[in-house]
C-alpha positions in Angstrom: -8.2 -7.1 20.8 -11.0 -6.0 18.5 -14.1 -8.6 18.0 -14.6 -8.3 14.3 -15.3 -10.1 11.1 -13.8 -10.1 7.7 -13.6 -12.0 4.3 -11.1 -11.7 2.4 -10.4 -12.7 -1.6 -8.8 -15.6 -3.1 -4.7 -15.8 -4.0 -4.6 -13.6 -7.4 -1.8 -15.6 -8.7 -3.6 -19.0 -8.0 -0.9 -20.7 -7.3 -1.3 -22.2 -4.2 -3.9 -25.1 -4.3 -5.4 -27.8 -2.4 -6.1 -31.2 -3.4 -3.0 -31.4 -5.9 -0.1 -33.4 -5.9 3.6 -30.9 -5.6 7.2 -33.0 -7.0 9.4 -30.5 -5.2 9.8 -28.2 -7.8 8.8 -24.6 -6.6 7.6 -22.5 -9.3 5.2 -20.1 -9.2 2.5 -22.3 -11.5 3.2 -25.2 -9.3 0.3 -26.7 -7.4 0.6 -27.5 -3.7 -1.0 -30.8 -2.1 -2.7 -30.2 1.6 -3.9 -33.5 2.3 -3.3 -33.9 6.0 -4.9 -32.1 9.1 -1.2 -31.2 9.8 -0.8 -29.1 5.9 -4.0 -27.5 7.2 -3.2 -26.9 10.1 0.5 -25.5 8.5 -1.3 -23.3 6.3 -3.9 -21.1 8.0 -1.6 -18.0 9.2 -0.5 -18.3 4.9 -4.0 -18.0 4.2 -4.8 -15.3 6.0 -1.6 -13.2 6.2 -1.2 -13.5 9.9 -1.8 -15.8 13.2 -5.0 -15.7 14.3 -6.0 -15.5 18.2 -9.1 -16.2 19.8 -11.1 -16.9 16.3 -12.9 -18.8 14.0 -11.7 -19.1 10.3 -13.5 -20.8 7.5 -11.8 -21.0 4.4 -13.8 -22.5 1.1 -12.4 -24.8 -1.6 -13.3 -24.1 -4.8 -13.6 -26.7 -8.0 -10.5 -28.9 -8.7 -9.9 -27.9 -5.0 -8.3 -24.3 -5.4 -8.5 -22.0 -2.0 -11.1 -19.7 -2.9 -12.3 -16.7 0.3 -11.2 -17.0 3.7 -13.6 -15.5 6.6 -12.5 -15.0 9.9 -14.7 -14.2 13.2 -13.6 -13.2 16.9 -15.3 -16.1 19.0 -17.8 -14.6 20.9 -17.3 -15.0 24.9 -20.6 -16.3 25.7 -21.4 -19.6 24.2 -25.1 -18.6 24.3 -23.6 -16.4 21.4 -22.1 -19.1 19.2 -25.0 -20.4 17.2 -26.1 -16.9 15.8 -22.0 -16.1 15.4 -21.3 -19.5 13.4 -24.5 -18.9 11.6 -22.9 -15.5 10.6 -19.5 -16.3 9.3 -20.9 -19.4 7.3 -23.1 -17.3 5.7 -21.0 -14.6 4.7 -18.4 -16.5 3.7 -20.5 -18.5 1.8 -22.9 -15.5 0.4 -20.1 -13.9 -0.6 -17.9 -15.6 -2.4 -21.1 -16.9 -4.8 -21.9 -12.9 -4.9 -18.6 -12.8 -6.4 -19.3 -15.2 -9.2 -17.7 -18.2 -7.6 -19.8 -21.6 -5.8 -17.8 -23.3 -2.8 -17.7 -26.9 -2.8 -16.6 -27.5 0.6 -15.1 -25.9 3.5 -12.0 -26.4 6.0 -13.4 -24.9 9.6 -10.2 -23.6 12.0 -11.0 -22.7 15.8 -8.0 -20.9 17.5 -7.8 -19.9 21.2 -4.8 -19.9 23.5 -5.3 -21.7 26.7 -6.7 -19.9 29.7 -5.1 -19.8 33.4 -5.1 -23.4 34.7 -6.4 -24.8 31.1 -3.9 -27.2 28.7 -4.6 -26.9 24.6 -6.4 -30.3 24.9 -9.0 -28.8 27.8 -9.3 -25.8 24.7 -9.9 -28.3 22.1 -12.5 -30.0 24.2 -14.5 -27.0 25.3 -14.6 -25.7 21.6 -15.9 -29.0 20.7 -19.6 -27.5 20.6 -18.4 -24.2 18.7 -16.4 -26.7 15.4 -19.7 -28.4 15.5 -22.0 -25.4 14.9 -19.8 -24.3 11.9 -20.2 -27.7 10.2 -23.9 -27.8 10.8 -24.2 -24.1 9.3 -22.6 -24.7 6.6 -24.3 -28.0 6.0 -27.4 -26.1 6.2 -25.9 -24.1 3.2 -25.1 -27.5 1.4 -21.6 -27.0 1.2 -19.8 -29.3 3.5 -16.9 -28.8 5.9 -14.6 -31.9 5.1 -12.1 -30.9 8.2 -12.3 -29.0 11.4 -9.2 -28.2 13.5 -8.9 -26.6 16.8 -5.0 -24.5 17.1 -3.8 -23.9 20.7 -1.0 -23.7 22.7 1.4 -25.2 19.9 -0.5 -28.1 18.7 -3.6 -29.0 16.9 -6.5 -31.8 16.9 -8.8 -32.9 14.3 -12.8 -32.7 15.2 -13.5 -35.3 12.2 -10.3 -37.3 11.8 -10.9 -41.0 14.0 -7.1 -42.4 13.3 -5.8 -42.1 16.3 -2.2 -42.4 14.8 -2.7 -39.7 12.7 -4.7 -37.5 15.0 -4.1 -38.5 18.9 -5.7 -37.3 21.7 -2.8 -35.3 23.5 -2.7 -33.0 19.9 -0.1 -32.7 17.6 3.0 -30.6 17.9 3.0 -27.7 15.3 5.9 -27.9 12.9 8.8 -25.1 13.4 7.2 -22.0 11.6 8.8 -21.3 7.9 10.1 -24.8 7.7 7.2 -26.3 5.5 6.6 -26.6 1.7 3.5 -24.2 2.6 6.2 -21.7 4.0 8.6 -22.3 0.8 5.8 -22.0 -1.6 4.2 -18.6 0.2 7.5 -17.4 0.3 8.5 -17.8 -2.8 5.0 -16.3 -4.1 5.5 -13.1 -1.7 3.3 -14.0 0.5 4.0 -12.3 3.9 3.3 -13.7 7.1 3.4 -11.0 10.3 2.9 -11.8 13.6 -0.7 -11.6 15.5 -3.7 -9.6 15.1 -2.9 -8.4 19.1 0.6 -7.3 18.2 -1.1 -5.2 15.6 -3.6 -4.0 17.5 -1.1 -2.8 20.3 0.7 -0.6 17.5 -2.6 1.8 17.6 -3.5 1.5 21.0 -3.8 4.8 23.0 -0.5 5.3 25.7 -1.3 3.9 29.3 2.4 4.9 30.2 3.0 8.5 31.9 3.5 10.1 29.1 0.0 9.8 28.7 -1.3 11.9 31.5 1.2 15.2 29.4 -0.5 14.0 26.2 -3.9 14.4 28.3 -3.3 18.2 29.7 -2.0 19.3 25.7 -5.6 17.7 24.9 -7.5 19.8 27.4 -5.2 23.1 26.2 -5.7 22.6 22.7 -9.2 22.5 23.2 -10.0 25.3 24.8 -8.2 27.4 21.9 -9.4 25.5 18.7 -13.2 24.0 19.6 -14.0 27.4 19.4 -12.9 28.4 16.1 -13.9 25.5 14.2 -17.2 25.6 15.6 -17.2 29.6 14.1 -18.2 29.4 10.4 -15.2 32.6 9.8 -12.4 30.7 11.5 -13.2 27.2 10.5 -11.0 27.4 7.2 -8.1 29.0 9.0 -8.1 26.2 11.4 -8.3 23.5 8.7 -5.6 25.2 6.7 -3.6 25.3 9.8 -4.6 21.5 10.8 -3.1 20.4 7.2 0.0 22.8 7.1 1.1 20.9 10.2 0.5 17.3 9.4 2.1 18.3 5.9 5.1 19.4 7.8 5.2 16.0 10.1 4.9 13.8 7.5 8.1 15.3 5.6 9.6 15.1 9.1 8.5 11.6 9.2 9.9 10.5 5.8 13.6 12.0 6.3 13.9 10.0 9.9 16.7 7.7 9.7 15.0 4.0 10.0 14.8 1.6 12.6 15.0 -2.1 12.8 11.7 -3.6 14.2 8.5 -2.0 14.8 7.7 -1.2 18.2 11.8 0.8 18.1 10.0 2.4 15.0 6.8 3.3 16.9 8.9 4.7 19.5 10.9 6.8 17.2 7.8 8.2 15.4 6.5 9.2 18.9 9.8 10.9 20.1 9.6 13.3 16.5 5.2 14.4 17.5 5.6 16.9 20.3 2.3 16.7 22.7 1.0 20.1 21.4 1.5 19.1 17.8 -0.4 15.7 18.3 -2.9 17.6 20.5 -4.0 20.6 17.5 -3.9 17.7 15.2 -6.3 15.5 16.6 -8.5 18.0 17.5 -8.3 19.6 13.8 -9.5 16.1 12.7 -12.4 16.3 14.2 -13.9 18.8 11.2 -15.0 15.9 8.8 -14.0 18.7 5.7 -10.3 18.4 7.3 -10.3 14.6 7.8 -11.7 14.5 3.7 -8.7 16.7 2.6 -6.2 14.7 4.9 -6.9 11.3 3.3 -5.4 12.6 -0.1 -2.0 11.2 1.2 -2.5 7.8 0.7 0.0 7.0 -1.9 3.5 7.4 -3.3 6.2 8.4 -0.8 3.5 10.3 0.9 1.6 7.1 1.9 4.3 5.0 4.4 5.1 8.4 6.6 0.9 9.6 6.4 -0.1 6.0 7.8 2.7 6.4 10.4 1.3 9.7 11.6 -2.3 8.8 11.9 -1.0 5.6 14.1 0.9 7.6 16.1 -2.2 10.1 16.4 -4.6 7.2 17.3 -1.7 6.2 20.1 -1.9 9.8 21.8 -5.9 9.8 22.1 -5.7 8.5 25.8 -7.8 9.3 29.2 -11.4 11.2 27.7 -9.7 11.3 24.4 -10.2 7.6 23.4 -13.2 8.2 21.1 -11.3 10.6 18.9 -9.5 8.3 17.7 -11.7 7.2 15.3 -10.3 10.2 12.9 -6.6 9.2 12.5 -7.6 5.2 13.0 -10.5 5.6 9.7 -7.8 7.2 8.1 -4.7 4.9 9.0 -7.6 1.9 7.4 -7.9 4.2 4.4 -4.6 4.5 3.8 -3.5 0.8 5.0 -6.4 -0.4 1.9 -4.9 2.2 -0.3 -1.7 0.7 0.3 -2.8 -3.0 -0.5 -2.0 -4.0 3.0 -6.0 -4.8 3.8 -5.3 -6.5 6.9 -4.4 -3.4 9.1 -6.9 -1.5 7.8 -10.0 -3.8 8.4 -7.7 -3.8 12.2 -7.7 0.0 12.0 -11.1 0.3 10.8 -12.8 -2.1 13.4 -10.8 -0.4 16.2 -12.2 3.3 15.2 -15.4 1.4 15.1 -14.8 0.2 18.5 -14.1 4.0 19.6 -17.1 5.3 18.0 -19.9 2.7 16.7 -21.4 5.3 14.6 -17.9 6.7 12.7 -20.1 6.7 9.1 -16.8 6.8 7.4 -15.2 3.6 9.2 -18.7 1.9 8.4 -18.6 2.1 4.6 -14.5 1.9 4.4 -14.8 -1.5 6.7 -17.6 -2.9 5.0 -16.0 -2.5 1.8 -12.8 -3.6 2.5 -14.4 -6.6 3.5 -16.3 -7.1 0.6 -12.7 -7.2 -1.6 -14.0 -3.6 -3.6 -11.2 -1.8 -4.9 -10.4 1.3 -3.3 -9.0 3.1 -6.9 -11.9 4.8 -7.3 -12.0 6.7 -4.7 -7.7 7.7 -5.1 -9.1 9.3 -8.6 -11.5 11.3 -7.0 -8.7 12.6 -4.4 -6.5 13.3 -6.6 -8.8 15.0 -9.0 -9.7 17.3 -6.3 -6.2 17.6 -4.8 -5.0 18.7 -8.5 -8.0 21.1 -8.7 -7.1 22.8 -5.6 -5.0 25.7 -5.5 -2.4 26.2 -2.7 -3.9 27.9 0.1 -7.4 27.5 -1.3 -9.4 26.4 2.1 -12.9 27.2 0.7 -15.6 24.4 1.6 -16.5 24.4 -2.0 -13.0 22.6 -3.0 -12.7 19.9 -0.6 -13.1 16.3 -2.0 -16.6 14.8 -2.4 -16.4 11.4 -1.2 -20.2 11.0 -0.5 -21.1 9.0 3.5 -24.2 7.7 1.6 -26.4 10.5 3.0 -29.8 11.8 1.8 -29.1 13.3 -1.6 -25.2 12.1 -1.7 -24.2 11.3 -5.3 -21.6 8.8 -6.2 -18.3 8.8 -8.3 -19.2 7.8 -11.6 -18.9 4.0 -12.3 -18.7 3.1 -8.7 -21.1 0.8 -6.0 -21.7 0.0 -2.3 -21.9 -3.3 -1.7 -25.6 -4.2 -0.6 -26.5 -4.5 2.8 -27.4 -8.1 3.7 -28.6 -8.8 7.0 -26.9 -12.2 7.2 -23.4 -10.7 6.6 -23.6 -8.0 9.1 -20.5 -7.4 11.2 -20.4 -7.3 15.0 -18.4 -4.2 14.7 -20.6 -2.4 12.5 -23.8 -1.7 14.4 -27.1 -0.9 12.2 -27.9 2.5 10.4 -30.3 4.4 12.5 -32.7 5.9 10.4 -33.1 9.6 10.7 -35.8 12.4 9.5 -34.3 14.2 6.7 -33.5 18.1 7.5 -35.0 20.6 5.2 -31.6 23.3 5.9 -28.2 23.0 6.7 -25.5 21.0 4.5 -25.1 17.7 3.5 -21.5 16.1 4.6 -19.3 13.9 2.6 -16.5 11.6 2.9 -14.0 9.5 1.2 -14.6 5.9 1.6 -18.0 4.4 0.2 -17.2 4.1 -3.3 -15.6 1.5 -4.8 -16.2 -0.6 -8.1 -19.2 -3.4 -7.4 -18.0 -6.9 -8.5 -20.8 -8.8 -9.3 -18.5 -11.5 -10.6 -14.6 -12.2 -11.6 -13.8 -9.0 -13.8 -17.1 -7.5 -13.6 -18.6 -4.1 -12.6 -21.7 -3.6 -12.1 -21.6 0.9 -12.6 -23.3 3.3 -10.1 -25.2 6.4 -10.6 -23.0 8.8 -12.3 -22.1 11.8 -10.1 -19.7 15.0 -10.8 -17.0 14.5 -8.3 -16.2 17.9 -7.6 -19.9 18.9 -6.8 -21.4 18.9 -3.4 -23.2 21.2 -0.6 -20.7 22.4 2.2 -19.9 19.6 4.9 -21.7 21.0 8.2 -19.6 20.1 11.6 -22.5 19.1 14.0 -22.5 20.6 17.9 -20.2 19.8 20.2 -20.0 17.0 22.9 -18.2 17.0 25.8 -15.7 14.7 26.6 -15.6 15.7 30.4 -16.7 18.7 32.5 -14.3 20.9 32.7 -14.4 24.9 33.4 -14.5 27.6 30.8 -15.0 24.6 28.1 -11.4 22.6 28.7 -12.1 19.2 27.0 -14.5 20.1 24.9 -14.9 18.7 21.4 -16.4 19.3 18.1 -16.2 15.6 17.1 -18.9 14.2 14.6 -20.2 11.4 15.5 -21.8 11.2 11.8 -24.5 9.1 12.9 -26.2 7.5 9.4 
């Protein structure tokens, strides 16, 4: 599973809160009281949207004691690592939710690991004893307090700061049946979804290791050999693209008139049976050319949306053997279209895992670090669809595709749009630094949609960028080719970016 950070925003509707009293009637304006180490404990996979593994999870308390941003960090497998790591997530969640206009008071720390071979949850509890500690002292050191610490494993829980031994005892306390608690009535009631683990997620994207894969492998090497070639020649570059998006077009219809499935790995496996091995193979490959990838990201939305995200996952599953770091095309784009969507925690999933693939995928950088700052990704659906509804059918010219700027040298922005800044104390594990690079007197600039998105400098606020013509940008440049293994007469060869910043 994927090592990565993320903060995420507040409940919009406010209605869940801590601190309160609750008489049993559910409404959506009711208050909820989590008093006890066992409501915390309760509430975590409803504050986050899902059951975190192997993690560390602060989540802040605003005044009159509303929930106000959750953070969440993989724990790092060296301890020598968990100072600097504890150090990070109390600072960004911290940092960030005063960036946006809001001051913690105090903070409940969570640390969640499954027991290893030959461990029980109590031996967990004990050796993340040192970890719990670091968080509190971190964010001490940021005078906001952590007023509880729990420790989740194996099906029980332990308080780090609670002495009654009644209330807290040494052999843990059983976790209550799941969806049986006011927490669960109350999130439920409020639409508040719940889905399974960040690892069961993960495995929905993850590239075959079955047979199949070794068949997906030899279309890879074929479709190479043919298409590297022409999208590395300026005069058949367009045909290929308009080829690449003609046939994703056509899976994606394919896609949405599928009869459904009950449950989601029968659905996987259904989306897999309708992508033939040379169809995945020319579109992978096709993906490669960032102009392509730009245009493909316009389905994002609509009924176009559900079937697009289910394409690039099933892309991102066939990028297997030598392949593996293409995959950070369909997986930047299944993130895009996840965040489109408003489901934000796949697509910080998808995004960290095409970071994983390639470190220096510009396009996962920016969409990644501004999911995780909470920007909203509508600016950047007006720009595509200002530049979908300005292109005419069959119109492949470079000149047309969407100008969603990769913060380059001379990139301009959507108008009333912002980064967020770059802080050094909020970096992200998965998100290695920007190298810095001479900039190159010829040859095009290159774009992509993701690193706009409005600045919130505070509840309702935007702070507006440099105003930029949308439509207006030099000609994205596909950079030489590496090769993904040495082959004969070119087989394997790629012409993937690596879009270094």
């Amino acid at each position: 599973m994927t090592n990565h950070g993320e903060t995420t925003e507040p409940f919009e509707n406010g209605d869940i809160t801590a601190g309160m009293s609750f008489d049993g009637q559910l409404t959506p304006d009711t208050p909820l009281a989590l008093r006890t180490p066992a409501e915390l404990a309760d509430a975590l996979p409803y504050l986050l949207g899902y059951r975190p593994e192997d993690s560390m999870v602060l989540v802040s308390l605003l005044d009159r004691g509303t929930f106000g941003g959750r953070a969440r960090l993989g724990i790092p497998a060296g301890t020598e690592d968990w100072q600097a790591a504890a150090r990070q997530i109390a600072r960004g969640l911290v940092i960030g939710t005063r960036r946006r206009g809001s001051r913690p008071e105090r903070i409940v720390a969570y640390v969640c690991q499954e027991p290893r071979p030959g461990e029980t949850g109590r031996d967990v509890m004990l050796r993340l004893a040192p970890l719990a500690q670091l968080l509190r002292t971190e964010c001490g050191s940021l005078d906001v307090p952590v007023i509880e610490a729990l420790c989740v494993s194996d099906t029980r829980f332990w308080s780090y700061v609670c002495p009654v031994e009644s209330c807290c005892p040494p052999e843990g306390t059983p976790m209550g049946m799941p969806g049986t608690s006011a927490m669960a009535a109350a999130a439920t009631y409020a639409g508040i979804q719940v889905r399974g683990s960040l690892r069961e997620l993960h495995a929905r994207m993850q590239p075959w290791e079955t047979s199949a894969a070794l068949e997906q492998e030899v279309a890879l090497d074929a479709a190479g050999m043919s298409l590297v070639p022409r999208i590395l020649d300026d005069a058949s570059r367009a045909e290929v693209a308009e080829e690449t998006l003609d046939l994703a077009g056509r899976i994606i219809r394919r896609f949405a008139e599928a009869a459904p499935v009950s449950g989601i790995h029968p659905a996987d496996v259904r989306d897999d049976t309708l992508l033939g091995h040379d169809e995945a193979a020319a579109l992978i490959l096709g993906l490669q050319d960032r102009t392509t990838r730009d245009r493909a990201a316009a389905w994002m939305e609509g009924d176009e949306g559900a079937p697009a995200l289910r394409l690039w996952r099933a892309l991102a599953r066939r990028c297997v053997g030598p392949y593996r770091e293409h995959a950070a095309a369909p997986l930047t784009l299944a993130g895009w279209v996840a965040w489109s969507t408003g489901d934000d925690i796949e697509a910080r999933e998808a995004l960290a895992m095409a970071l994983g693939a390639d470190p220096h995928y510009l396009f996962a950088q920016l969409l990644h670090r501004a999911c995780n700052e909470g920007l909203d990704p509508e600016s950047i659906r007006r720009c595509l669809r200002q530049e979908r509804a300005g292109r005419r059918p069959g119109e492949g010219a470079p000149s047309t595709e969407p100008n969603i700027p990769e913060q380059k040298s001379g990139s301009q922005l959507p108008p009333d749009t912002t980064l967020p800044a770059q802080d050094a104390t909020e970096s992200d594990p998965a998100t290695p630094p920007r190298r810095k690079r001479r900039p190159r007197s010829t040859g095009p600039g290159d774009t992509a949609p993701g690193n706009t998105g409005p600045g919130k400098t505070g509840p309702g606020k935007t702070t507006p960028a440099k105003p930029g013509p949308c439509a207006q940008r030099p000609q994205a440049q596909t950079r030489r080719p590496t090769r993904s293994r040495p082959t004969p007469s070119g087989a394997g060869k790629t012409c993937h970016d690596r879009e270094d910043g």
